[in-house]
mmCIF file as Biopython writes it, N, C-alpha, C and O atoms, coordinates in Angstrom:
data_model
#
loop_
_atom_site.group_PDB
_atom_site.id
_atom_site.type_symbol
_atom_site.label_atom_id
_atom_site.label_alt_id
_atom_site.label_comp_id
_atom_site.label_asym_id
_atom_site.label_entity_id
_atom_site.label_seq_id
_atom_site.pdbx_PDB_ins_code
_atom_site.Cartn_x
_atom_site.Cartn_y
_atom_site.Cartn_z
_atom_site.occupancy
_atom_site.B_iso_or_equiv
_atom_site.auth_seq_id
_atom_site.auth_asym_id
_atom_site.pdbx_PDB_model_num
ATOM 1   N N  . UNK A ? 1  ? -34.239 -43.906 -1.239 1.0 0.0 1  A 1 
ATOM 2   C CA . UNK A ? 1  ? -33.956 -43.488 0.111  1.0 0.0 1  A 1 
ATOM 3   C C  . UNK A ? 1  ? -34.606 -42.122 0.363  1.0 0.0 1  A 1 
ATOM 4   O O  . UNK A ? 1  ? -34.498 -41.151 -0.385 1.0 0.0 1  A 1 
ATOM 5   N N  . UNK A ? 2  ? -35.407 -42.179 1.703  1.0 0.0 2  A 1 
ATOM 6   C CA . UNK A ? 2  ? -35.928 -40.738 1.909  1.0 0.0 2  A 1 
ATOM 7   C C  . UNK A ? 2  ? -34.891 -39.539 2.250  1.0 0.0 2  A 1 
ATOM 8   O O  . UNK A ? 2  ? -33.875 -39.854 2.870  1.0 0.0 2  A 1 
ATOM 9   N N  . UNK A ? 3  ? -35.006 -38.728 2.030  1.0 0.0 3  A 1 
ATOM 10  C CA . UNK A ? 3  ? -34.606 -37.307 2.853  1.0 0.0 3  A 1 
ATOM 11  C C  . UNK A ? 3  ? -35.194 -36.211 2.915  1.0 0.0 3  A 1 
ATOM 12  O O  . UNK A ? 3  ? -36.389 -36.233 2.618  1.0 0.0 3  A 1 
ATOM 13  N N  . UNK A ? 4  ? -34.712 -35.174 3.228  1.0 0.0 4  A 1 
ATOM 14  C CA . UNK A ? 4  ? -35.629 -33.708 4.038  1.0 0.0 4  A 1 
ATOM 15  C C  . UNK A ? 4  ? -36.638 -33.843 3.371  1.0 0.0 4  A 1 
ATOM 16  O O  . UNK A ? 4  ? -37.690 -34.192 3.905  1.0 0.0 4  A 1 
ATOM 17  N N  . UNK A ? 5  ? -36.551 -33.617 2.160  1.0 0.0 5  A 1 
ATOM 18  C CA . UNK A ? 5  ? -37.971 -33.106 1.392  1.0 0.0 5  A 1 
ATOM 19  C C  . UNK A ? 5  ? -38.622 -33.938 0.804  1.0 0.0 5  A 1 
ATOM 20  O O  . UNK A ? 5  ? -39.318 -33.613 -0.158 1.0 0.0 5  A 1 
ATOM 21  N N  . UNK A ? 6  ? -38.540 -35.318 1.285  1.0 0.0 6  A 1 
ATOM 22  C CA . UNK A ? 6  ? -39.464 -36.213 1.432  1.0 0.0 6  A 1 
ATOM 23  C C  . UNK A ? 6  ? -39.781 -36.041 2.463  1.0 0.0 6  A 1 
ATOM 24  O O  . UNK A ? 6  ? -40.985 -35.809 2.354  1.0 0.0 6  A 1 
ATOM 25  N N  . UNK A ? 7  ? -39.533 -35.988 3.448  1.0 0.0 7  A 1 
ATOM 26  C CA . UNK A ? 7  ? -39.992 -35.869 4.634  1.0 0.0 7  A 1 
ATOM 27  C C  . UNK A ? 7  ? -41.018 -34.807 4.807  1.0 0.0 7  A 1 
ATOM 28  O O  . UNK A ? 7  ? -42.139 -35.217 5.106  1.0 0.0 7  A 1 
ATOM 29  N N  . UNK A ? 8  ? -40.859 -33.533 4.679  1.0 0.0 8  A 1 
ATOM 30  C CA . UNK A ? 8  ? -41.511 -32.532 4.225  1.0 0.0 8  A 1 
ATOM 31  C C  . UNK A ? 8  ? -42.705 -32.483 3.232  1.0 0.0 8  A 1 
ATOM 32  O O  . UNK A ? 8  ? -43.556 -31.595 3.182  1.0 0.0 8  A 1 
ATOM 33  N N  . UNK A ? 9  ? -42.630 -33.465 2.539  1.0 0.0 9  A 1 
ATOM 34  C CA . UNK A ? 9  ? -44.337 -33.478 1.569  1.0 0.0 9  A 1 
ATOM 35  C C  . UNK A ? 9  ? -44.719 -34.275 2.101  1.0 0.0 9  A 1 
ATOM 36  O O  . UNK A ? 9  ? -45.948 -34.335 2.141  1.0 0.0 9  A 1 
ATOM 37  N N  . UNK A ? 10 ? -43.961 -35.313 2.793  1.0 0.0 10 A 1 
ATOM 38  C CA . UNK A ? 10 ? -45.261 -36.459 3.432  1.0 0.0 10 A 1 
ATOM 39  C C  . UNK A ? 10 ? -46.047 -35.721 4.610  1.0 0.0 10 A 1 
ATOM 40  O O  . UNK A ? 10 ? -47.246 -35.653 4.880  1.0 0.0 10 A 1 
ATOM 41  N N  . UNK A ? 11 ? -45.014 -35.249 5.146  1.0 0.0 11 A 1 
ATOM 42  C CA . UNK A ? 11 ? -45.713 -34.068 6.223  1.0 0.0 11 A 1 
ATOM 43  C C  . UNK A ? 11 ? -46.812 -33.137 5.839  1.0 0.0 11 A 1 
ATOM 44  O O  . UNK A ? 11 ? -47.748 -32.891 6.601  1.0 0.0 11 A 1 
ATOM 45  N N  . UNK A ? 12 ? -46.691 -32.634 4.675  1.0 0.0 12 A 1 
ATOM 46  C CA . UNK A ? 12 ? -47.635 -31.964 4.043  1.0 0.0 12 A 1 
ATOM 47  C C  . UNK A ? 12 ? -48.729 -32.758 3.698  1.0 0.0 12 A 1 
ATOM 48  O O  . UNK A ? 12 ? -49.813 -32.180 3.768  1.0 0.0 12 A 1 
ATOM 49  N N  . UNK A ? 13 ? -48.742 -33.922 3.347  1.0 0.0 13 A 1 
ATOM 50  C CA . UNK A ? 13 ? -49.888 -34.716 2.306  1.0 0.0 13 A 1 
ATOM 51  C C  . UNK A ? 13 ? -50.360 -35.196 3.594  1.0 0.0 13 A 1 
ATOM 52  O O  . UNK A ? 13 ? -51.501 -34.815 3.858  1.0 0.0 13 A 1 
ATOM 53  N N  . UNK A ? 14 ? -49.806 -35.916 4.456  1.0 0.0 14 A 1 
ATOM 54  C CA . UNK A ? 14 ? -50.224 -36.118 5.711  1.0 0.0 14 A 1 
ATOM 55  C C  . UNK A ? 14 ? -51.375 -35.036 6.410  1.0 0.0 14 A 1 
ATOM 56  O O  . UNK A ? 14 ? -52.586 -35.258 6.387  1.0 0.0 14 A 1 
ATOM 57  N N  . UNK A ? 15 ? -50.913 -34.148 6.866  1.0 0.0 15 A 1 
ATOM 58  C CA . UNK A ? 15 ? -51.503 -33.338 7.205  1.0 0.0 15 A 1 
ATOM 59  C C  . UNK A ? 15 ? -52.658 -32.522 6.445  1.0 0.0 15 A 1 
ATOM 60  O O  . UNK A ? 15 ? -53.625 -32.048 7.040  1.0 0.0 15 A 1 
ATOM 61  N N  . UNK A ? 16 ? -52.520 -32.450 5.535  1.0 0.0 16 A 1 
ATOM 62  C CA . UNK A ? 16 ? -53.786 -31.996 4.707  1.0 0.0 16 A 1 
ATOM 63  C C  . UNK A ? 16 ? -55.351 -33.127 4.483  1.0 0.0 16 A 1 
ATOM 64  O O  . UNK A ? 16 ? -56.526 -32.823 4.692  1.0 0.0 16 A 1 
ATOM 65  N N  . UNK A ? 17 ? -54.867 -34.235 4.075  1.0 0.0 17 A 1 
ATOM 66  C CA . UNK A ? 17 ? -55.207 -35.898 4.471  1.0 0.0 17 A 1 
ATOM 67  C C  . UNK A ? 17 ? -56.122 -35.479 5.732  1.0 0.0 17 A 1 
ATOM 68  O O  . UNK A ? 17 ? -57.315 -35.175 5.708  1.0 0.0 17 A 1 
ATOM 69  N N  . UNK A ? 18 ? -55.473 -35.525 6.558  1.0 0.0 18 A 1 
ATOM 70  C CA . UNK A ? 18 ? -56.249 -35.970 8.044  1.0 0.0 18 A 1 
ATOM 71  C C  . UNK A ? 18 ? -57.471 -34.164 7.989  1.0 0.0 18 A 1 
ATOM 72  O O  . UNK A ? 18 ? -58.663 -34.197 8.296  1.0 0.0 18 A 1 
ATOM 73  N N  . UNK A ? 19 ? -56.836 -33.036 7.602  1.0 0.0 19 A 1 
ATOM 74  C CA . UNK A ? 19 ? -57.876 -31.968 7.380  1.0 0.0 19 A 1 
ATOM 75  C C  . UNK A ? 19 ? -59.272 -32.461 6.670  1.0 0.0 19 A 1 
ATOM 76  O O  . UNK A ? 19 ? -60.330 -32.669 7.264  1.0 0.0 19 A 1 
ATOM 77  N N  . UNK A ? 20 ? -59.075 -32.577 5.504  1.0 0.0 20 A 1 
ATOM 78  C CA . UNK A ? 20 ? -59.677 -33.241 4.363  1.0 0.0 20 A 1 
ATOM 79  C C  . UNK A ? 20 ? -60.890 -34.512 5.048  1.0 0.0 20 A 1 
ATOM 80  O O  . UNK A ? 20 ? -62.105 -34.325 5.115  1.0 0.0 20 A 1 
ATOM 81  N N  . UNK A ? 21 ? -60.222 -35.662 5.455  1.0 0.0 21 A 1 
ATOM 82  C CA . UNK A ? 21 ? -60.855 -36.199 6.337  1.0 0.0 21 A 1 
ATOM 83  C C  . UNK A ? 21 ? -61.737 -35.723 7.474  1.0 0.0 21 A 1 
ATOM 84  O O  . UNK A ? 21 ? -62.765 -36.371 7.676  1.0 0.0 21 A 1 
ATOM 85  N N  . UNK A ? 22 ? -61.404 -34.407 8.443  1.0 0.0 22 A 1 
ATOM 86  C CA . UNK A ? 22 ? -62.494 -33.917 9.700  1.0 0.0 22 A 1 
ATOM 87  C C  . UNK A ? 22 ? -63.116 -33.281 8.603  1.0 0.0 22 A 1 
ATOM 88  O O  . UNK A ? 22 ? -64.315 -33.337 8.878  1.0 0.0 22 A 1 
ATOM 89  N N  . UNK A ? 23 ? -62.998 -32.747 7.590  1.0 0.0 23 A 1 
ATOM 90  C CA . UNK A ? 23 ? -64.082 -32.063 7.024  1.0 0.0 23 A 1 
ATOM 91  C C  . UNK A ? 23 ? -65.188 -32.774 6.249  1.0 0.0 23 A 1 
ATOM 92  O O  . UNK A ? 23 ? -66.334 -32.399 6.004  1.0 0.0 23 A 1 
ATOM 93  N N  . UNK A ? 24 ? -64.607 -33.791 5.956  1.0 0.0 24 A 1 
ATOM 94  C CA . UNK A ? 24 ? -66.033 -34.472 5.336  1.0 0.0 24 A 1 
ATOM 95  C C  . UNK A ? 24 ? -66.693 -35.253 6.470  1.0 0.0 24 A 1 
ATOM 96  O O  . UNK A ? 24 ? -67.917 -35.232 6.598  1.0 0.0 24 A 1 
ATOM 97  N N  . UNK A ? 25 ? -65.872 -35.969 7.327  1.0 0.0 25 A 1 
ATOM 98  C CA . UNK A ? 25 ? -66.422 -36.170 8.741  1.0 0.0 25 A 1 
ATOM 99  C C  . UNK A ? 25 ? -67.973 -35.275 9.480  1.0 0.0 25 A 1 
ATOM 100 O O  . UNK A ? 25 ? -68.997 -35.640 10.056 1.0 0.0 25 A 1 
ATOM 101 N N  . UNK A ? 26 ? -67.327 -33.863 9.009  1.0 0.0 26 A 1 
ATOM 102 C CA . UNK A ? 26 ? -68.277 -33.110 9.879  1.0 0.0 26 A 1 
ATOM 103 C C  . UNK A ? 26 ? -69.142 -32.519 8.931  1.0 0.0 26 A 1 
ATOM 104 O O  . UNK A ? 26 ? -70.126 -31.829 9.199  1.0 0.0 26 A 1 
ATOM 105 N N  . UNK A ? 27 ? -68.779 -32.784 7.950  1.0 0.0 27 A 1 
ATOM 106 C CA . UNK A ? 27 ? -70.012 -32.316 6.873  1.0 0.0 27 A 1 
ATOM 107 C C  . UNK A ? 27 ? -71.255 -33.506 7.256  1.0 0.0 27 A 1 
ATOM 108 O O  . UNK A ? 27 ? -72.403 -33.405 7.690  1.0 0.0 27 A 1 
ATOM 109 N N  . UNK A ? 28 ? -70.464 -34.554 6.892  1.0 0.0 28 A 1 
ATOM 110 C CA . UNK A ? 28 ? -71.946 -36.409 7.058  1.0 0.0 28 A 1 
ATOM 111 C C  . UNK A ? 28 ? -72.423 -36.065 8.473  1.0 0.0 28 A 1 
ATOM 112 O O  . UNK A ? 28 ? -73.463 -36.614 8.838  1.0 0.0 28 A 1 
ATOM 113 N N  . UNK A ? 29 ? -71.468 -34.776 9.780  1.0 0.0 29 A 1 
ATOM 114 C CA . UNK A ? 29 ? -72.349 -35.197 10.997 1.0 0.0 29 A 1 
ATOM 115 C C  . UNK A ? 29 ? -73.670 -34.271 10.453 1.0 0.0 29 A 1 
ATOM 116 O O  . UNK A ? 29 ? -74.852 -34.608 10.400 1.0 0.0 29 A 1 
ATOM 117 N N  . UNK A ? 30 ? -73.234 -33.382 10.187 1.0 0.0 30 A 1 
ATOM 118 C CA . UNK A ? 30 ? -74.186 -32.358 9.513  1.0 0.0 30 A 1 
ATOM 119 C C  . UNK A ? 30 ? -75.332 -32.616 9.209  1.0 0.0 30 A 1 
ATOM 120 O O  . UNK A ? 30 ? -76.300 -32.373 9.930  1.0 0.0 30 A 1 
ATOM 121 N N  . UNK A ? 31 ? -75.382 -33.188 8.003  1.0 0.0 31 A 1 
ATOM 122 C CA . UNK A ? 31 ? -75.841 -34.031 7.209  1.0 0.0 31 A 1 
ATOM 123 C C  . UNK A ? 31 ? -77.221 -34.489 8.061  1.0 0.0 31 A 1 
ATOM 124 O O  . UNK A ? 31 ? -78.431 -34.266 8.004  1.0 0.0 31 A 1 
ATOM 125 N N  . UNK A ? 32 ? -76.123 -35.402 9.025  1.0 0.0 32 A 1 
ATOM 126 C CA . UNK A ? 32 ? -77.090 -36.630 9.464  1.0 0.0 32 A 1 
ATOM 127 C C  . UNK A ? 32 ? -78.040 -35.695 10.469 1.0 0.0 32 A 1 
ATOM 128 O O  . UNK A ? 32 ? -79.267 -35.641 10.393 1.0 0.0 32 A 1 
ATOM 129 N N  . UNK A ? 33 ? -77.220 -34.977 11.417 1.0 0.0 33 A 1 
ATOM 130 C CA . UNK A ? 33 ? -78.428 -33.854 12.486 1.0 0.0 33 A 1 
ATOM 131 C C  . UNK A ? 33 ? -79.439 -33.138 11.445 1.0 0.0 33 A 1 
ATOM 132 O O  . UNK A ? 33 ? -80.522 -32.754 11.886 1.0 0.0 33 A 1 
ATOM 133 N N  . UNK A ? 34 ? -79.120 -32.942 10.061 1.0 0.0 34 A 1 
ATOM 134 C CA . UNK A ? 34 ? -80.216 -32.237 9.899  1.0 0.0 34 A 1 
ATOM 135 C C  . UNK A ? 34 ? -81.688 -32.910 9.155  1.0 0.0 34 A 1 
ATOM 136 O O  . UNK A ? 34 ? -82.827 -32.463 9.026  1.0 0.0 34 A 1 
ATOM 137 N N  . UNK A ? 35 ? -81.042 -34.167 8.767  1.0 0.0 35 A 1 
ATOM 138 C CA . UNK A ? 35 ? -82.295 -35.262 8.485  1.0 0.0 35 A 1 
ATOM 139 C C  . UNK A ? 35 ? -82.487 -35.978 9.834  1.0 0.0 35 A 1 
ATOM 140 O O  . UNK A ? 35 ? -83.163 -37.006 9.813  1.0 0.0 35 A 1 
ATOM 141 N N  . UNK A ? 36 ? -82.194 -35.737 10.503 1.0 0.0 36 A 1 
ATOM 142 C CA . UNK A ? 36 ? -82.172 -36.524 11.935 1.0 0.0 36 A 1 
ATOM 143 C C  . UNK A ? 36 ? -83.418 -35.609 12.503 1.0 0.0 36 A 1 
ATOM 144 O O  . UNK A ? 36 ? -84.462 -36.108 12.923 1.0 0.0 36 A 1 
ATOM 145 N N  . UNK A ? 37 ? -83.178 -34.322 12.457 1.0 0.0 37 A 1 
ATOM 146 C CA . UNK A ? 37 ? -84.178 -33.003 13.173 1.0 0.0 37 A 1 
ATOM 147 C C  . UNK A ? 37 ? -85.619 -32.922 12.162 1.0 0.0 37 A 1 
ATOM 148 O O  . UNK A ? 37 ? -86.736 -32.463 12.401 1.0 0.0 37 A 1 
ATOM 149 N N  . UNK A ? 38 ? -84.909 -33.738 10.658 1.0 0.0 38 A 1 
ATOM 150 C CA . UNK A ? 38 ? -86.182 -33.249 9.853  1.0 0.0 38 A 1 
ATOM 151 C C  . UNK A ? 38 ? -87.571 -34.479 9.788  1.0 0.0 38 A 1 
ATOM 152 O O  . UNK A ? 38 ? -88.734 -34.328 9.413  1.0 0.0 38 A 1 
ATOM 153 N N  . UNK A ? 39 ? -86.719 -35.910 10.419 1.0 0.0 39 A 1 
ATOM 154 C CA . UNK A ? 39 ? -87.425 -36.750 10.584 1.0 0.0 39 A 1 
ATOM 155 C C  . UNK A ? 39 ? -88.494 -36.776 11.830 1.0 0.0 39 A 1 
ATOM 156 O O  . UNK A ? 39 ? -89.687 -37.047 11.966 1.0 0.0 39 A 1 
ATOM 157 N N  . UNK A ? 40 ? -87.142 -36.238 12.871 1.0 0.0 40 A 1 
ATOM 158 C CA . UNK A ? 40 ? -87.812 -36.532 14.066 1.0 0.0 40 A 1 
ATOM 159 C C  . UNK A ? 40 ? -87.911 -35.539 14.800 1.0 0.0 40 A 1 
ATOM 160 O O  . UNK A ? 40 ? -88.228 -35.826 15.954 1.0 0.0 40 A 1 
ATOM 161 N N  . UNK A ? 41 ? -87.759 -34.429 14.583 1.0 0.0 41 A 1 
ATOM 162 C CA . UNK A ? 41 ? -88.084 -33.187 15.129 1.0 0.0 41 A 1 
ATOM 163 C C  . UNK A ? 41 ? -87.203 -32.765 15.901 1.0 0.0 41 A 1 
ATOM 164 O O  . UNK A ? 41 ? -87.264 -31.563 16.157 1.0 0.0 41 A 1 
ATOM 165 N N  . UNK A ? 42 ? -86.157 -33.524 16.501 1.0 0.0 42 A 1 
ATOM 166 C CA . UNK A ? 42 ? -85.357 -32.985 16.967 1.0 0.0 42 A 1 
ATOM 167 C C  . UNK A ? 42 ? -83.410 -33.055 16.503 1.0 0.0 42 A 1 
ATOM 168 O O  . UNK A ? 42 ? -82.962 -34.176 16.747 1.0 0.0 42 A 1 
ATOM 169 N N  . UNK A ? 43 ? -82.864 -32.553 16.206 1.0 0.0 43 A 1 
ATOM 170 C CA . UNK A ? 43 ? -81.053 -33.002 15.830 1.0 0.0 43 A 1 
ATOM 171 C C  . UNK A ? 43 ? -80.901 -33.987 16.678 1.0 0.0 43 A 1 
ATOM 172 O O  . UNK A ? 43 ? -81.756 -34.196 17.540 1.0 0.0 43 A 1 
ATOM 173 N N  . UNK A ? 44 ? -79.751 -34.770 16.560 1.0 0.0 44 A 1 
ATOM 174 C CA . UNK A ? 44 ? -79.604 -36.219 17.052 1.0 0.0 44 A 1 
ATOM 175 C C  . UNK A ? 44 ? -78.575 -35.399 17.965 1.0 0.0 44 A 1 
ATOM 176 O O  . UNK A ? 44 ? -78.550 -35.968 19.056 1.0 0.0 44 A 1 
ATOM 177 N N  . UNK A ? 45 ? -77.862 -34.479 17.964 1.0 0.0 45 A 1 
ATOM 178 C CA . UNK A ? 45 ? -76.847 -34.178 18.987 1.0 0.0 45 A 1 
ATOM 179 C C  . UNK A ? 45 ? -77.593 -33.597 19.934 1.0 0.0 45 A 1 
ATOM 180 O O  . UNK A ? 45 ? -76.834 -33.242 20.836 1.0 0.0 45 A 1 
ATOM 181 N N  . UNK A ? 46 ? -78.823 -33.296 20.201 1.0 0.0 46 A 1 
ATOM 182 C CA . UNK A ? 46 ? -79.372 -32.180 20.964 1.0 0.0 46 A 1 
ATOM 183 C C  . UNK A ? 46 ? -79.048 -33.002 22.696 1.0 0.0 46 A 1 
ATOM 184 O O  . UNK A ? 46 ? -79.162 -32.383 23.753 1.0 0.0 46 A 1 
ATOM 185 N N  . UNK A ? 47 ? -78.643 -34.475 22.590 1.0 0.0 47 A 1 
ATOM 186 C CA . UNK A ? 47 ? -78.527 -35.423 23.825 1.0 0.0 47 A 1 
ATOM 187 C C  . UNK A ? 47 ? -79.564 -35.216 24.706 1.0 0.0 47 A 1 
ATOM 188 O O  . UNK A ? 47 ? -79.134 -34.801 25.782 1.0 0.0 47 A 1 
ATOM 189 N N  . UNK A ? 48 ? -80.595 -35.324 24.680 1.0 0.0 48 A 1 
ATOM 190 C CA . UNK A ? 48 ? -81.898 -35.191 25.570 1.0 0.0 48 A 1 
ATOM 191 C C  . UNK A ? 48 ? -82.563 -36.585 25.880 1.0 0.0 48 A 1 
ATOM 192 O O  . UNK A ? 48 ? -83.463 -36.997 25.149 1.0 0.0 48 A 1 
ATOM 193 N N  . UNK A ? 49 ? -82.101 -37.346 27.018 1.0 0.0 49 A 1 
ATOM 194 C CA . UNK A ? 49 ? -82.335 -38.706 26.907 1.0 0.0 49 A 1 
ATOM 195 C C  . UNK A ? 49 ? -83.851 -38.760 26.943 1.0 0.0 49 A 1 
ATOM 196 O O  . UNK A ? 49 ? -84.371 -39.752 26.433 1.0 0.0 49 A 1 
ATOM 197 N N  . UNK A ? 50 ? -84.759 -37.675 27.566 1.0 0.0 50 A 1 
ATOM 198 C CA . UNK A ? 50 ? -86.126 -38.189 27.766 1.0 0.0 50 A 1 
ATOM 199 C C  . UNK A ? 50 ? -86.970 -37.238 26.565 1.0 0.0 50 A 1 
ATOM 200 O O  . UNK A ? 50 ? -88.044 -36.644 26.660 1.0 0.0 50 A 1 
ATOM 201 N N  . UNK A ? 51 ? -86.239 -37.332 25.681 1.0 0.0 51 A 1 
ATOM 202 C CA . UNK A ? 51 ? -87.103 -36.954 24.432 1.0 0.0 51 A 1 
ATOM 203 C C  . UNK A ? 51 ? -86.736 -38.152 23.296 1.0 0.0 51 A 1 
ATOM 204 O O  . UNK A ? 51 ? -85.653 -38.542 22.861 1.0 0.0 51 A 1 
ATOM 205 N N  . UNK A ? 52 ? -88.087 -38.547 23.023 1.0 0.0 52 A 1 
ATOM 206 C CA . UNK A ? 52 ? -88.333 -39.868 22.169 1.0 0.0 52 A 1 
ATOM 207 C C  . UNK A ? 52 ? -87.698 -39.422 21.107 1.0 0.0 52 A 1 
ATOM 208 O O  . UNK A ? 52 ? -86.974 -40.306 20.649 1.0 0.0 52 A 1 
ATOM 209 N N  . UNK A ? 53 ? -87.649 -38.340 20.457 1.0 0.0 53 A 1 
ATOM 210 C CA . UNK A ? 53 ? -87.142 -37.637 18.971 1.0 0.0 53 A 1 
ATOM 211 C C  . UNK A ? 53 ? -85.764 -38.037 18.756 1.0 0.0 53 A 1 
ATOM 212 O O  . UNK A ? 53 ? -85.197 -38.051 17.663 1.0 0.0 53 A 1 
ATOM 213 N N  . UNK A ? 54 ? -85.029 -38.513 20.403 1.0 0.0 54 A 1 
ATOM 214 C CA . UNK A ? 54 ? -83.389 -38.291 19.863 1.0 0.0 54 A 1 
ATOM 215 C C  . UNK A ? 54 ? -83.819 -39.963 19.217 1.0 0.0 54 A 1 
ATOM 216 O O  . UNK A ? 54 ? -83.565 -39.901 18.014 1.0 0.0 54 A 1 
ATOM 217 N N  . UNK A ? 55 ? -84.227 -41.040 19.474 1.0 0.0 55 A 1 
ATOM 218 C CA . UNK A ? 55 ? -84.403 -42.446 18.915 1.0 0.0 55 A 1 
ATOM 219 C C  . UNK A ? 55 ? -84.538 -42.635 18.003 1.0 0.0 55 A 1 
ATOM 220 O O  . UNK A ? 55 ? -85.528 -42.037 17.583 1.0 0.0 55 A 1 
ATOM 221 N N  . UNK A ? 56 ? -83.788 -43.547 16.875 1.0 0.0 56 A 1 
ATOM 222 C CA . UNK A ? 56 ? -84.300 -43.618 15.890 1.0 0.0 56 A 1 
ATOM 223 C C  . UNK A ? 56 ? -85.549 -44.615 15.147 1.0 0.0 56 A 1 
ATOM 224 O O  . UNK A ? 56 ? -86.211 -44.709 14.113 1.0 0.0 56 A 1 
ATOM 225 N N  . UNK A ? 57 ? -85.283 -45.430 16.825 1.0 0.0 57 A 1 
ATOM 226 C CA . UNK A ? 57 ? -86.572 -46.249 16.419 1.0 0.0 57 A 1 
ATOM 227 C C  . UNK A ? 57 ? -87.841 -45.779 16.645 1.0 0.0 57 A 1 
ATOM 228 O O  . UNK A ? 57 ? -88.627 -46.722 16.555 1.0 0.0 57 A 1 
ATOM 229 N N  . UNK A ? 58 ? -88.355 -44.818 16.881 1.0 0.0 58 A 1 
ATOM 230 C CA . UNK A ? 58 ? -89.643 -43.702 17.223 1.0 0.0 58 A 1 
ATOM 231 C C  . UNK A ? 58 ? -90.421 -43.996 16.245 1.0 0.0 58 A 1 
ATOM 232 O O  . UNK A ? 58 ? -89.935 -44.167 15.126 1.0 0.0 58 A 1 
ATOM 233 N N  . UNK A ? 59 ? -91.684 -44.106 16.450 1.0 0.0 59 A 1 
ATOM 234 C CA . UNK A ? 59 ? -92.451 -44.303 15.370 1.0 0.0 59 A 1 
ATOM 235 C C  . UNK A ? 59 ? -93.652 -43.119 15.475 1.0 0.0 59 A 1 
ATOM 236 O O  . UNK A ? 59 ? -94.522 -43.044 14.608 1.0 0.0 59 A 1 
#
């Protein structure tokens, strides 16, 4: 049976969990804009619809 301090580490593990998660999240976006910029000259977030660079099908 749960009580307080179960409640309290799941809260904790929970919450650290979902941290843990945006950070590797935003590390791979990282990641990806900067082989994204190194392929195609431009970062994939830069959102510039009339530049061919944001595509990845660009040849």
């Amino acid at each position: 049976m749960r009580d307080e301090y179960d409640d309290c580490i799941y809260q904790a593990l929970r919450h650290d969990f979902a941290g843990n998660l945006r950070a590797i999240a935003n590390a791979v976006g990282h990641a990806f804009d900067r082989l994204h910029e190194r392929l195609y000259g431009a970062p994939w977030n830069a959102r510039n619809p009339r530049c061919k660079a944001n595509r990845l099908t660009t040849r």
